[in-house]
N, C-alpha and C positions, 0 to 999 in steps of 0.2 A: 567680683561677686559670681558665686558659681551655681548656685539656683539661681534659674533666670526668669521665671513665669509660675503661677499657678497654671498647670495645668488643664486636668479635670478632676470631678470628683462625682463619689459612688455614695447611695443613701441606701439604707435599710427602707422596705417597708410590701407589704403585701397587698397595695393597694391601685396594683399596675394600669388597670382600666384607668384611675383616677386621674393617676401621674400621664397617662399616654395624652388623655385627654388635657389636662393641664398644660403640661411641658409643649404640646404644640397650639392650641390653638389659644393659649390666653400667653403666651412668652414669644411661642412665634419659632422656637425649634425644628426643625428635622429631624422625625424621628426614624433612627435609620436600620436599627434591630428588634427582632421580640422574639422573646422565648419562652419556656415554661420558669424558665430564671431569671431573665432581668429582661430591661428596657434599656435604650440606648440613644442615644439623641446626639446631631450636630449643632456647631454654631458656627460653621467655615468651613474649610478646606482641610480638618483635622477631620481623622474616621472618627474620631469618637471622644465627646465632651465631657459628656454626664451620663449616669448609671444610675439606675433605679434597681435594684439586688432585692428578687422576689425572696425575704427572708424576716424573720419575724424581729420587728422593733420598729421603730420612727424615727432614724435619727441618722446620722453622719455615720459611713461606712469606711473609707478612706478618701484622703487628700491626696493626690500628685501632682509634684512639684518637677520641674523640669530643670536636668542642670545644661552645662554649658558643654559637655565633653564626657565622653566617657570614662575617664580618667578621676573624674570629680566623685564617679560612684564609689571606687576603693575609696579615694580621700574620705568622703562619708561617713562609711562604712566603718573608717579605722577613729573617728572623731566620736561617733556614736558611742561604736562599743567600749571608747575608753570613758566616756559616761555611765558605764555598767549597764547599757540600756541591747538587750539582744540585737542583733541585724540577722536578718536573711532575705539572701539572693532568690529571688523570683525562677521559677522553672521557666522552663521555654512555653509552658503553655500557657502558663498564667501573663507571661510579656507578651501573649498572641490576643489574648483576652484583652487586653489593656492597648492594642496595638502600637506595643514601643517597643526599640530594640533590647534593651537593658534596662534593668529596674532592679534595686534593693526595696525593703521592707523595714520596719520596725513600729514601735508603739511609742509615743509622747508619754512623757510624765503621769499623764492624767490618763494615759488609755489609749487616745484620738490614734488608728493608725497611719501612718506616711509613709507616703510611696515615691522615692526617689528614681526619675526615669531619665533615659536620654535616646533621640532620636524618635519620637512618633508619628505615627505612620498617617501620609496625607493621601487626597485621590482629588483626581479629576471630575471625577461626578459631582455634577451642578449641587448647593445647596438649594432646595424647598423648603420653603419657610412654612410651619404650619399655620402662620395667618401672614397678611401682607404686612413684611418692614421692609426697611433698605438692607437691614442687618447688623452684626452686636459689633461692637469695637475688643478684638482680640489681639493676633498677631502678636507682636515684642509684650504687649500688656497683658498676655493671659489669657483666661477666660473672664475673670473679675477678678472677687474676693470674697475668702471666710474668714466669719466671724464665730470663737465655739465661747462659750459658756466654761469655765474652770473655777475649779474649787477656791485655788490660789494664787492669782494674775502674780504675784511682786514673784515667789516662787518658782514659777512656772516661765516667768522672761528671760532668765539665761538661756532657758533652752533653747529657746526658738534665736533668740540673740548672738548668743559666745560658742554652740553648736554647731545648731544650722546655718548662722550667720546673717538672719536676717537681721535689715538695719532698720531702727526705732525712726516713723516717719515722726509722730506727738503722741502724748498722752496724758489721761486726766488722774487724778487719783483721790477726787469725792466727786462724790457720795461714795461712787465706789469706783476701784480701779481698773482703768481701759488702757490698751496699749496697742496700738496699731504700727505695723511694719509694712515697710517694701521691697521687693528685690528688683524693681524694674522700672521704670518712671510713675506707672501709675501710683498714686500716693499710696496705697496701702492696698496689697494682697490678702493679707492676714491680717487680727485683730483678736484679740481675746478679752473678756469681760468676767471681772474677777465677783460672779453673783454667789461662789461659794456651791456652785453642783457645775456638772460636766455635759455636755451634751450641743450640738449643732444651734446656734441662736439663727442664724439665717448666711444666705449668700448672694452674694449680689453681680446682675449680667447688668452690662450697660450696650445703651442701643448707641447706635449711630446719629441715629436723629428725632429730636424731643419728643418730634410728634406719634411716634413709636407708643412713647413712652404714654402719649396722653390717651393715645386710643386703648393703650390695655389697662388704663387707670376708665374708660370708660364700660369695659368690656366688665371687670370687676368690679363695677357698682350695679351692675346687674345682677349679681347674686348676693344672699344675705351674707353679713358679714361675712365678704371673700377679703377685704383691706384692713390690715393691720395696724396700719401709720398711712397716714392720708398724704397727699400732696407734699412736699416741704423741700427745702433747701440745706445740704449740710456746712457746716460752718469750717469744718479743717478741709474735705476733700472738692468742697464746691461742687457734691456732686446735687440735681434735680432727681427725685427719687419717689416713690412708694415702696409701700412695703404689704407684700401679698401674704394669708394665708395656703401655704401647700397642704397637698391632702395629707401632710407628716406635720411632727409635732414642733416644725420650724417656720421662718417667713423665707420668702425672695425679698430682694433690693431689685426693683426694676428702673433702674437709671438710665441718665447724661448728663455727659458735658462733665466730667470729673475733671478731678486736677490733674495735669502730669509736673511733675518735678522732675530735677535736674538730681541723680542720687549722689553725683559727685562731690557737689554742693551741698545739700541740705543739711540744716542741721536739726536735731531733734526737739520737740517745746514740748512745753506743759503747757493745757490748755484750761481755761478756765470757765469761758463763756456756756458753754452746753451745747449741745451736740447740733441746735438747726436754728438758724435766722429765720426760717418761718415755716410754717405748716407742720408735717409727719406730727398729727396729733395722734396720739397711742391711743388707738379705739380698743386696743385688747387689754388695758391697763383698767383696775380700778380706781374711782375715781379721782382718789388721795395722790396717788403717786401721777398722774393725769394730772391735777393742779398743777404739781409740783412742778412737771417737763413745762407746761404752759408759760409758767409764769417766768420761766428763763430767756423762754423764747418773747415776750410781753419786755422784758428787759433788755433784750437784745435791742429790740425796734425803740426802745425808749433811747436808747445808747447811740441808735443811727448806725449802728454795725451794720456793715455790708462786705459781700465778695465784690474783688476788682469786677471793671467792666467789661463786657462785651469785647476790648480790643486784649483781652487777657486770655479769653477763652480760646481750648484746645482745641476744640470744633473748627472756631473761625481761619486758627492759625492754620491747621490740614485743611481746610477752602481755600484758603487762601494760595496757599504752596503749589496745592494741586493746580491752580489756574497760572501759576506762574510757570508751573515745569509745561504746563501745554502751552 
């Protein structure tokens, strides 16, 4: 597999004070640039994670996806444009911008731009957390994962599939169709949700440790509807989650404890059950379609569904190792 990680990625929105204030002190960020044009924020040892693009819209700017070698950009490149879909090679100033060595370009199906890089540039300077965590689970898994919103999920799966070569971790296909992909152990980078429009549905950083998680789920109940999807459990990635209103017209996944898989191994499923074993009730949903998540999750617990235990978890396994190699 020659994309190796999500990267980072870049949103539209002219709402920078908002985002600055956001992105660090309810996520817990590094915010490391500002300009009269963007925001710029760490989550580790990379310059630079996320982009806030002082520019007029709300929504997803570009993805960058990370290959494995330079060499994989040509391959790319010549893969792409034999899908009749343009590429172009990034100038040197725009790979300064993005701080990587090399980077093509092009547009998805649907529009979404992608930014294929290799080599990004890391530093020595301490990360600061804009509030206190221990910090995100990156490295070999990325930054997380997006999720965008498309016209036509069945459509739109080769691409990202027999292209770019992402591999199908599961997917459901009612009510409507979901298709979640990985290129790295975490179960899924990417995801596309076939609602019939286009546009960023949300992204999601995973902490290190729960209780990360539970203080910006405390942090966010302090202002009026700032939470999207309350508390809850998901049912394919295992991950513990909320789901935040941004000052754009998308959510955060503020996670832990997701699944890692073996990509060598896995095979792809159809899933049936519904998207959480318990909580992420959709406060931003009307009431009708609100029933309707509930009472899957109401069936779930009826059913006694559950994620493995505690001696399964990814958390415990990296505790665990780490005490062994000391």
């Amino acid at each position: 597999m020659s994309i190796i990680a999500l990267g980072y990625l870049g949103v539209r929105s002219d709402k920078l004070d908002e985002w600055s204030s956001f992105a660090t002190r309810r996520l817990g960020m590094h915010a490391c640039d500002r300009s009269a044009g963007s925001l710029s924020f760490r989550m580790d040892d990379w310059r630079q994670r996320f982009v806030v693009a002082n520019e007029p819209g709300s929504d997803l700017a570009f993805m960058g996806w990370q290959v494995a070698s330079v060499a994989d950009l040509e391959r790319y490149a010549a893969r792409v444009d034999a899908a009749d879909i343009p590429v172009l090679p990034a100038s040197r100033a725009l790979c300064d911008q993005r701080f990587v060595d090399n980077m093509i370009y092009f547009d998805d199906p649907d529009g979404n731009r992608v930014e294929l890089f290799h080599a990004p540039e890391t530093t020595t300077d301490p990360f600061v957390s804009g509030r206190p965590i221990e910090g995100f689970k990156t490295g070999a898994y990325g930054m997380g994962h997006a999720v965008l919103h498309v016209k036509d999920a069945h459509a739109l799966m080769p691409f990202y599939r027999d292209v770019l070569e992402f591999n199908v971790s599961d997917y459901a296909l009612s009510p409507i169709p979901l298709f979640f992909f990985h290129v790295n152990g975490r179960h899924h980078s990417f995801a596309m949700i076939g609602t019939g429009r286009t546009g960023f549905h949300h992204f999601m950083i995973e902490y290190e440790n729960l209780d990360d998680v539970g203080q910006g789920y405390d942090l966010a109940q302090l202002e009026d509807n700032a939470i999207a999807y309350t508390l809850g459990r998901h049912t394919n990635d295992y991950m513990t989650s909320f789901y935040a209103h941004t000052p754009s017209d998308f959510f955060i996944e503020n996670g832990w404890g997701g699944r890692v898989i073996d990509p060598a191994t896995w095979e792809p499923q159809e899933t049936f059950a519904g998207p959480s074993f318990w909580g992420h009730e959709r406060l931003h949903l009307p009431e009708a379609p609100r029933t309707e998540m509930r009472e899957l999750r109401l069936k779930i617990a009826r059913n006694g569904m559950r994620a493995p235990g505690i001696a399964d978890c990814p958390w415990l396994y990296d505790q665990l190792k780490g005490t062994l190699r000391d």
